[in-house]
FIKEKOL-268181 format. One record per residue (C-alpha): residue number from 1; residue in one letter; x, z, y. Coordinates in Angstrom, 1 decimal, m for minus. Layout:
<sites>
@lomi->NUM	sekol->A	c1->X	c3->Z	c2->Y .
...
</sites>
This chain:
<sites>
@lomi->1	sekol->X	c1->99.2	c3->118.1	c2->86.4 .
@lomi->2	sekol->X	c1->98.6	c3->115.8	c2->89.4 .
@lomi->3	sekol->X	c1->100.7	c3->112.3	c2->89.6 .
@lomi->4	sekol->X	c1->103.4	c3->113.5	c2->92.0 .
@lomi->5	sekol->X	c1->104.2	c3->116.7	c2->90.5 .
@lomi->6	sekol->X	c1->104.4	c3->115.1	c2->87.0 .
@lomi->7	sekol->X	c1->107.1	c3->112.2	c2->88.2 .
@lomi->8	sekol->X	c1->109.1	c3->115.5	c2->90.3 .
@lomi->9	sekol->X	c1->108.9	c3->117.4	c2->87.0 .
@lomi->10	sekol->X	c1->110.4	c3->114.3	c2->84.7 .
@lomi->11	sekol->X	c1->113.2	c3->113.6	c2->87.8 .
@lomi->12	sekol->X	c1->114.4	c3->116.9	c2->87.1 .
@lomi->13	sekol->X	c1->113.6	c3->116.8	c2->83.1 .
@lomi->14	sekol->X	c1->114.1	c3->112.8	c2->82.8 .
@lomi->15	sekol->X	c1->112.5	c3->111.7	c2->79.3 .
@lomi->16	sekol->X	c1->114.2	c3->109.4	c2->77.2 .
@lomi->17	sekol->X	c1->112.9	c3->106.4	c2->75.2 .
@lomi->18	sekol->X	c1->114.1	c3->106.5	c2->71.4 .
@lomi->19	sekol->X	c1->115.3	c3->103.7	c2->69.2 .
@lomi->20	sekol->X	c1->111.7	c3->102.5	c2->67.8 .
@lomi->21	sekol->X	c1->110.9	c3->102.5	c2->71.7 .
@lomi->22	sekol->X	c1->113.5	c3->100.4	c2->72.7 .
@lomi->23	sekol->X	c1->113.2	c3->97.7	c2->69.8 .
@lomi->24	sekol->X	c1->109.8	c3->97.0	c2->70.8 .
@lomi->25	sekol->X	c1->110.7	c3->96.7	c2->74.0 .
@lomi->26	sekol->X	c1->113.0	c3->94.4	c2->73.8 .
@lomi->27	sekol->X	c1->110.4	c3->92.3	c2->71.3 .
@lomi->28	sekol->X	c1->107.6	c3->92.3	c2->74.2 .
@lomi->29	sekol->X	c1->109.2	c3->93.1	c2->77.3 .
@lomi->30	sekol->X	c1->110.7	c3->89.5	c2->78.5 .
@lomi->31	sekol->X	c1->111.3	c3->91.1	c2->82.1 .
@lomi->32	sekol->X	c1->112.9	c3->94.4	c2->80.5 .
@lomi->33	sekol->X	c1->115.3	c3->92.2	c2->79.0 .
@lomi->34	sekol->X	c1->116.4	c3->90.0	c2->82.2 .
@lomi->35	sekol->X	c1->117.1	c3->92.8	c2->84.3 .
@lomi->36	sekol->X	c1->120.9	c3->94.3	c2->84.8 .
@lomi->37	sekol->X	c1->121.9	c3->97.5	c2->83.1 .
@lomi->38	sekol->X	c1->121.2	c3->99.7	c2->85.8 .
@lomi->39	sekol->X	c1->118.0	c3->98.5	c2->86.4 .
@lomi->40	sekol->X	c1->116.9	c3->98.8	c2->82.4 .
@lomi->41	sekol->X	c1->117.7	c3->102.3	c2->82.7 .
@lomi->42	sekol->X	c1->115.2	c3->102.7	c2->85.6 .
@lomi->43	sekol->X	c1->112.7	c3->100.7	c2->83.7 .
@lomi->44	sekol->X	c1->112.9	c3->103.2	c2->80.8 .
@lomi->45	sekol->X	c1->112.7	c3->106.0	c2->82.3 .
@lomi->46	sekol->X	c1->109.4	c3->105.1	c2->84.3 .
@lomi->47	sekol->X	c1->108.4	c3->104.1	c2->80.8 .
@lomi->48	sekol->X	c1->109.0	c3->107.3	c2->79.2 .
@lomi->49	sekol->X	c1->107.3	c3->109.2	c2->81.9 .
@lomi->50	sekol->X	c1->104.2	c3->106.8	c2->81.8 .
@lomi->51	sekol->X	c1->103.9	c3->107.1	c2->77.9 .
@lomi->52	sekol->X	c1->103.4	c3->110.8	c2->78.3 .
@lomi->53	sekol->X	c1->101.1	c3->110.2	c2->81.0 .
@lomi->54	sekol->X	c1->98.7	c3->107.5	c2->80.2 .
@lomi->55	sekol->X	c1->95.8	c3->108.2	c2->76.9 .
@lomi->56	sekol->X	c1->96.2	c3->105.5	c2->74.8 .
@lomi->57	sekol->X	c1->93.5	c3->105.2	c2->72.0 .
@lomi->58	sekol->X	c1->92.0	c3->103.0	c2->69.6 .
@lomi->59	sekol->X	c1->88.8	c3->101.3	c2->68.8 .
@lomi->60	sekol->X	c1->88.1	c3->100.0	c2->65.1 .
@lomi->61	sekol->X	c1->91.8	c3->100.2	c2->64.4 .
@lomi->62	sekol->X	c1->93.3	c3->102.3	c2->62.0 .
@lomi->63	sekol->X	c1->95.7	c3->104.2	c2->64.8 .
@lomi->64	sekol->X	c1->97.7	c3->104.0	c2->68.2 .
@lomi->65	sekol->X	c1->100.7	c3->102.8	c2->66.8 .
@lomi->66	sekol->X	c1->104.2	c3->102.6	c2->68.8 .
@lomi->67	sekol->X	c1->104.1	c3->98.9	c2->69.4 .
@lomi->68	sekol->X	c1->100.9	c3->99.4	c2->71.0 .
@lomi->69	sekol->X	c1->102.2	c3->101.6	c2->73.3 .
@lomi->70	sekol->X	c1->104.9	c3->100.0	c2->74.2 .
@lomi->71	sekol->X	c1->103.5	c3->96.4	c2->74.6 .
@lomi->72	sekol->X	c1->100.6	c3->97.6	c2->76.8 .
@lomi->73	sekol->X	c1->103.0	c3->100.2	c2->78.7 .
@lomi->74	sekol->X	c1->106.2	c3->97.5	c2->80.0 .
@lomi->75	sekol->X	c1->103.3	c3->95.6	c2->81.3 .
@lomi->76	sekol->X	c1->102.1	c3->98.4	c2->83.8 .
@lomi->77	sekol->X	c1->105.3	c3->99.6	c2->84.3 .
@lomi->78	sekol->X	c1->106.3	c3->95.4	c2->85.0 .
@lomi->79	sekol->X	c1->104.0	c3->95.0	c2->87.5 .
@lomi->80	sekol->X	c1->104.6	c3->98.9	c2->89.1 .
@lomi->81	sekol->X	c1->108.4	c3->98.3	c2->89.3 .
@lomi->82	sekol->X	c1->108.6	c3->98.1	c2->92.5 .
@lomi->83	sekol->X	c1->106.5	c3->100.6	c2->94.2 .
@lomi->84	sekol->X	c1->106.8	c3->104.6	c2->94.6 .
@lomi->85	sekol->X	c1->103.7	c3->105.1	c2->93.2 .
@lomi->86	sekol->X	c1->103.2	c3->103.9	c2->88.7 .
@lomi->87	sekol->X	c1->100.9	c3->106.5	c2->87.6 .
@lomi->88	sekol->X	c1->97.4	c3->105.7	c2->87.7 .
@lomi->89	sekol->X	c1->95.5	c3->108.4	c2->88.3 .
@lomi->90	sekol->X	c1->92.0	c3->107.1	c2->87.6 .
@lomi->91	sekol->X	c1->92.6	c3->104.4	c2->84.8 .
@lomi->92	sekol->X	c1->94.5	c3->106.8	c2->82.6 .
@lomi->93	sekol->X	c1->92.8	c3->105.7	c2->79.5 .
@lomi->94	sekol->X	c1->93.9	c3->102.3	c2->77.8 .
@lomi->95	sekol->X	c1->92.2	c3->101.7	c2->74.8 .
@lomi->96	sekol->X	c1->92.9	c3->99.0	c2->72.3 .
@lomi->97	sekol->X	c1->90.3	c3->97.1	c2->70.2 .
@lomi->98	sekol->X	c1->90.9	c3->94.4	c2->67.6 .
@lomi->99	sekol->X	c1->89.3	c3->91.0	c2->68.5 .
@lomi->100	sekol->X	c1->87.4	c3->90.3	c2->71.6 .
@lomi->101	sekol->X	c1->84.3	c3->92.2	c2->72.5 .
@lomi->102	sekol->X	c1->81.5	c3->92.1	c2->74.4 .
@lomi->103	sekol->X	c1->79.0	c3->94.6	c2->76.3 .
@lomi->104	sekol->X	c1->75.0	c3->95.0	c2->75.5 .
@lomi->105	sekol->X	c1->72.9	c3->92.3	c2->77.4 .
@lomi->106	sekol->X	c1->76.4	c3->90.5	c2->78.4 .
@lomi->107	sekol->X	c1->76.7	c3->89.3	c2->74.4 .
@lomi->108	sekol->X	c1->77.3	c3->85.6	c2->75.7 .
@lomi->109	sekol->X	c1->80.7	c3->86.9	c2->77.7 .
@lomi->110	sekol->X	c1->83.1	c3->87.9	c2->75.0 .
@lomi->111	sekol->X	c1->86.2	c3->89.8	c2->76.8 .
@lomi->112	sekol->X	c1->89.3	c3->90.2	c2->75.6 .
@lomi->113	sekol->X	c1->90.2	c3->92.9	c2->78.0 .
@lomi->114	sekol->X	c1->88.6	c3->94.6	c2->81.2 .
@lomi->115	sekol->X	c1->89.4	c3->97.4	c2->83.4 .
@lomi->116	sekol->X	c1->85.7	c3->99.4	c2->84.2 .
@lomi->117	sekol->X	c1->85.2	c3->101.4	c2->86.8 .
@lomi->118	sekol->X	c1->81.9	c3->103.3	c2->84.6 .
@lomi->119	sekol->X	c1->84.6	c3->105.4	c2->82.4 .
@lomi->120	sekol->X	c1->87.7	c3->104.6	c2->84.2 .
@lomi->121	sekol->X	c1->89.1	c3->103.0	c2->81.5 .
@lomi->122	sekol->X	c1->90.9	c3->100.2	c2->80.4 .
@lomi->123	sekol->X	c1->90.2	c3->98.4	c2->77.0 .
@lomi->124	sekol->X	c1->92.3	c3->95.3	c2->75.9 .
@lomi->125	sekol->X	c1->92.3	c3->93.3	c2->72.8 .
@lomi->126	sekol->X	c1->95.1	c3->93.6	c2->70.6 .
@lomi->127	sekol->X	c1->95.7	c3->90.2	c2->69.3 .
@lomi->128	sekol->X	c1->95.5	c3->88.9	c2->73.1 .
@lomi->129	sekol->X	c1->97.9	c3->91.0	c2->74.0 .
@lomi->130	sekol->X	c1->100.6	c3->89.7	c2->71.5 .
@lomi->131	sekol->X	c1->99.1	c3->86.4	c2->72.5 .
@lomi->132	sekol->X	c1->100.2	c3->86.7	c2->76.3 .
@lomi->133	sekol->X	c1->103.7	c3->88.2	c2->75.6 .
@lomi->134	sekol->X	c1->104.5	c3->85.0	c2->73.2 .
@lomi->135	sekol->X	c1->103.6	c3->82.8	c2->75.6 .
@lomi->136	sekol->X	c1->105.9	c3->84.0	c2->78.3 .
@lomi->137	sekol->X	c1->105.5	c3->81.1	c2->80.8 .
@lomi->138	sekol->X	c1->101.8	c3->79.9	c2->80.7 .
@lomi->139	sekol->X	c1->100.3	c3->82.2	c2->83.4 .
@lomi->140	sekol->X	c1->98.0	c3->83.6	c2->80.6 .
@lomi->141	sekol->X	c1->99.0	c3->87.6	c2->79.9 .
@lomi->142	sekol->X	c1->95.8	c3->90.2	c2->79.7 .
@lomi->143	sekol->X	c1->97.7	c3->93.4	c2->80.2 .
@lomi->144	sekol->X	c1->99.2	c3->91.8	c2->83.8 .
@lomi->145	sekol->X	c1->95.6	c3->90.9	c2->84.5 .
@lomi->146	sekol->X	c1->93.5	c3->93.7	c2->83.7 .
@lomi->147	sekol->X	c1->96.8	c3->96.0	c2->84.8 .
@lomi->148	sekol->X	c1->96.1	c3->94.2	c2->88.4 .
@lomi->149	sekol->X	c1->93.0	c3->95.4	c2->88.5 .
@lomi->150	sekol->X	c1->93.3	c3->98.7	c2->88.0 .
@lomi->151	sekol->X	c1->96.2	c3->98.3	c2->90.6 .
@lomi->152	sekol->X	c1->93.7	c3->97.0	c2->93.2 .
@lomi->153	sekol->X	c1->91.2	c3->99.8	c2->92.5 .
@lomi->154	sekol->X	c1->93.9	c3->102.6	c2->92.4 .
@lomi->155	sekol->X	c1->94.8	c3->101.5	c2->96.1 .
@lomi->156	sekol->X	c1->91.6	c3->100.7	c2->97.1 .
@lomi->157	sekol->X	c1->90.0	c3->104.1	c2->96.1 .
@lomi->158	sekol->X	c1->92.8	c3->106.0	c2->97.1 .
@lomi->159	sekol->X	c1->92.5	c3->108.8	c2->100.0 .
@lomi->160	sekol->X	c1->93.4	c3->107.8	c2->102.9 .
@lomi->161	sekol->X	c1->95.4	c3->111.4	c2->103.9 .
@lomi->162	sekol->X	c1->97.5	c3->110.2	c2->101.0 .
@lomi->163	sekol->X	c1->100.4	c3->107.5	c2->100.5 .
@lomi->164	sekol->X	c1->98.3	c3->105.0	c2->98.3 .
@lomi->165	sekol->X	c1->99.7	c3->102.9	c2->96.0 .
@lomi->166	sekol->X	c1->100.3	c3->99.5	c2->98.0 .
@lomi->167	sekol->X	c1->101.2	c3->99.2	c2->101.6 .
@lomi->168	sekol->X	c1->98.0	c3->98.9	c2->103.6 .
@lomi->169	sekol->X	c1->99.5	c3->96.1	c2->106.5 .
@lomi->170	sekol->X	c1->101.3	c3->94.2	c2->103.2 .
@lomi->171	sekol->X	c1->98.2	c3->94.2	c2->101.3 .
@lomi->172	sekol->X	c1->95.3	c3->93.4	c2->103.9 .
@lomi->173	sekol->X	c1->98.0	c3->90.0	c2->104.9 .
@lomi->174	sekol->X	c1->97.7	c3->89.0	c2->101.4 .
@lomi->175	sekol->X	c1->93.6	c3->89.3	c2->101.2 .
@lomi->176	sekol->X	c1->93.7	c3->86.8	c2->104.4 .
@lomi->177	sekol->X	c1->96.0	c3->84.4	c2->103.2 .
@lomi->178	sekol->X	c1->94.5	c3->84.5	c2->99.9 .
@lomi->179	sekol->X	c1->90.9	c3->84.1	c2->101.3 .
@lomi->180	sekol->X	c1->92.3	c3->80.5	c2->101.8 .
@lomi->181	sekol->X	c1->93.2	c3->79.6	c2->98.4 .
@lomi->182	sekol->X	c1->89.5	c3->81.0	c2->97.0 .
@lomi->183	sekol->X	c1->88.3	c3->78.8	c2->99.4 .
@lomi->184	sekol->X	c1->90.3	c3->75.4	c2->98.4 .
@lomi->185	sekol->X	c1->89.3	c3->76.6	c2->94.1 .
@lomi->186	sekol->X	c1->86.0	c3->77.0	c2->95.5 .
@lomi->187	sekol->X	c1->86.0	c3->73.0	c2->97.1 .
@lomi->188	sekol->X	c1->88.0	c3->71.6	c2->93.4 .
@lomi->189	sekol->X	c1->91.0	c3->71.6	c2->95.7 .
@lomi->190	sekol->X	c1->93.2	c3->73.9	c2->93.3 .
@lomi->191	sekol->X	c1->96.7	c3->72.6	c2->91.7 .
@lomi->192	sekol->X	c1->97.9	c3->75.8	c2->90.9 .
@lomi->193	sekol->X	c1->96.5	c3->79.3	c2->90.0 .
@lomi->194	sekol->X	c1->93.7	c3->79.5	c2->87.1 .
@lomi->195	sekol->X	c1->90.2	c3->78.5	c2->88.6 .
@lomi->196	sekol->X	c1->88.7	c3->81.6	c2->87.1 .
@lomi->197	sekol->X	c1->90.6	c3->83.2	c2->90.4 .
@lomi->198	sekol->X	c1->87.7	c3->81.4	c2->91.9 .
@lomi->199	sekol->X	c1->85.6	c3->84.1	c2->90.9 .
@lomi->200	sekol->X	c1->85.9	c3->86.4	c2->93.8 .
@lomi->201	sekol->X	c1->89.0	c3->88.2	c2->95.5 .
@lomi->202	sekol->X	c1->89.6	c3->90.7	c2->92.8 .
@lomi->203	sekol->X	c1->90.2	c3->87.8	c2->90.2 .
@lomi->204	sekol->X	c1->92.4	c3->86.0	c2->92.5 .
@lomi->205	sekol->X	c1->94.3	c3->89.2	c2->93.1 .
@lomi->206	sekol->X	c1->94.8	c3->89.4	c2->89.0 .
@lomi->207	sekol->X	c1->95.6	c3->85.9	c2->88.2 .
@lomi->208	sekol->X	c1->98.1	c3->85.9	c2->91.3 .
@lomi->209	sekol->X	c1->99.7	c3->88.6	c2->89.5 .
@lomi->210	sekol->X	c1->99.9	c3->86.7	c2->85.9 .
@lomi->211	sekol->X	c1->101.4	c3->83.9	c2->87.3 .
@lomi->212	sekol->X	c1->103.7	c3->85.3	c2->89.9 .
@lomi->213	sekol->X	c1->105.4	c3->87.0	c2->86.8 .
@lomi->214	sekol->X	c1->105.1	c3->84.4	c2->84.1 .
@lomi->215	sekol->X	c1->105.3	c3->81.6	c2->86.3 .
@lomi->216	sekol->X	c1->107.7	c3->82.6	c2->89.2 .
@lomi->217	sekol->X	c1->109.6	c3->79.5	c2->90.1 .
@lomi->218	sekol->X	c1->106.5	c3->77.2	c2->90.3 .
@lomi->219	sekol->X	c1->104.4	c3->79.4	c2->92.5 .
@lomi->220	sekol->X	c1->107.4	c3->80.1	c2->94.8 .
@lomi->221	sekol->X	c1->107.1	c3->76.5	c2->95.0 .
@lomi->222	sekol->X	c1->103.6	c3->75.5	c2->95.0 .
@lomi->223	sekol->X	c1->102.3	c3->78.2	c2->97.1 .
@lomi->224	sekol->X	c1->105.3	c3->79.6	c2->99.1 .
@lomi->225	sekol->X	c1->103.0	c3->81.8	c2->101.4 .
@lomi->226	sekol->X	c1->101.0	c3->83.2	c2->99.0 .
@lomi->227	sekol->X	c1->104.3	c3->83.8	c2->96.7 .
@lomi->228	sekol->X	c1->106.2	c3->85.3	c2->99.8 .
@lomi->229	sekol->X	c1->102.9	c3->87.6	c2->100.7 .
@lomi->230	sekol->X	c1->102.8	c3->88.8	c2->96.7 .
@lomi->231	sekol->X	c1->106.5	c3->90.0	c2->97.2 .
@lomi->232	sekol->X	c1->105.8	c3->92.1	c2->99.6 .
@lomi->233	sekol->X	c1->102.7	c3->93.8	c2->98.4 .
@lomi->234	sekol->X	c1->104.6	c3->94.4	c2->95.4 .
@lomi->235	sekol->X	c1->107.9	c3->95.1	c2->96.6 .
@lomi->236	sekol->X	c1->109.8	c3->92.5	c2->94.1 .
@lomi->237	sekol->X	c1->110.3	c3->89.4	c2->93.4 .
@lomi->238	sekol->X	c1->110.9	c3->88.1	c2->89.8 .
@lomi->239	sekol->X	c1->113.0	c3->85.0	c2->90.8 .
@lomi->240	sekol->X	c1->115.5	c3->87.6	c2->91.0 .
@lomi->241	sekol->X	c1->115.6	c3->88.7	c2->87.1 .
@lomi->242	sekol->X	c1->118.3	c3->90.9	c2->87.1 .
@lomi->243	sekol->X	c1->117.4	c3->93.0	c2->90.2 .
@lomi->244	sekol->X	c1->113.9	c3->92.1	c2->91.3 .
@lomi->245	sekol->X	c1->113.2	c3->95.1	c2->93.6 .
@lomi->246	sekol->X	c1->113.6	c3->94.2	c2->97.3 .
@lomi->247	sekol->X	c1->113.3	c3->98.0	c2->98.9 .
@lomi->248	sekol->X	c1->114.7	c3->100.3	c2->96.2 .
@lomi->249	sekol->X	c1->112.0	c3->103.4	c2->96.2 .
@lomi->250	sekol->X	c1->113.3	c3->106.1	c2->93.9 .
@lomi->251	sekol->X	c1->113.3	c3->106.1	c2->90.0 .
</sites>
């Protein structure tokens, strides 16, 4: 079942979360918890829908386990809140591994999560994924990052005939005013933003998104523009905890 037909089919047959579901969120999902009432509802029902939707495995661990799920899954639905679109329909595969790994002839860049476009899937390292939920505020969260990838390439690979999942003019503003930055990390001129967004546009573009959600207040400061542009793209903005959603597009 294609993407749209599977969200029309839950809005009329809405899934629910149960209670094991909605003690780990509340464990690992820092942004579940700020937002109002209303809004939590909406959150759990995207996350219900996606749980069914997405293929969540494991690699030299013993199972999937709920927690797993759950962890992984508030952080795509986190960064999705805010647009129409939260199903990917390429990277539907997360998988899970248990330390960090690395590739043949790339065995002197371990990886603790990457999103690759050669299976269309998305493997992440367990223990660095509790890692970025406990630290909440220091711009360092795999799941947002490697979730922002497969964001970009979702939109990026999209059809054209079709509503992708950013909005082209929002999007294509960001890439120019972000150009900018990867200049200024480029020259040593960066005071905010990890210099591994240095890399190209794609890893600015992930690292924006790890610190426009764990570090909110300070990029809105630091880099107004680039904040401001980020809020579009992503129709939210997280200084607004209990209602960060600026156009509201449907459950």
């Amino acid at each position: 079942m294609i993407a749209p037909l599977y969200r029309a089919w839950h809005r009329k047959f809405p899934p629910e979360i149960g209670e094991e579901e909605r003690h780990y969120l509340s464990i690992h999902s820092h942004y579940y918890k700020d937002l109002s009432s209303e809004e939590q509802k909406r959150f759990e029902h995207r996350l219900a829908v996606s749980l069914r939707w997405f293929d969540f495995r494991v690699h030299n661990l013993p199972e999937v386990t709920t927690e797993m799920k759950i962890a992984v899954g508030a952080g795509i639905m986190q960064v999705c809140f805010g647009l129409r679109k939260y199903l990917f329909r390429r990277f539907r595969r997360i998988q899970l591994v248990p330390a960090a790994y690395t590739y043949p002839g790339l065995e002197h860049m371990p990886m603790i999560g990457d999103t690759n476009r050669n299976n269309w899937m998305i493997s992440l390292s367990w223990p660095h994924v509790l890692e970025g939920i406990r630290g909440k505020d220091d711009g360092y969260n795999v799941v947002l990052h490697e979730v922002a990838h497969g964001l970009e390439w979702e939109h990026l690979l999209g059809r054209k005939a079709i509503r992708t999942f950013l909005h082209h003019t929002d999007y294509k503003h960001w890439k120019r005013l972000a150009a900018k930055k990867l200049h200024l990390i480029r020259q040593g001129e960066n005071s905010f933003l990890k210099d591994y967004g240095g890399t190209n546009m794609e890893e600015l573009f992930a690292v924006s998104i790890e610190a426009f959600f764990e570090q909110p207040f300070d990029f809105k400061k630091r880099l107004p523009y680039l904040y401001r542009q980020m809020c579009q793209v992503l129709n939210q903005d997280p200084t607004q905890r209990k209602s960060p959603v600026l156009i509201p597009r449907g459950v």
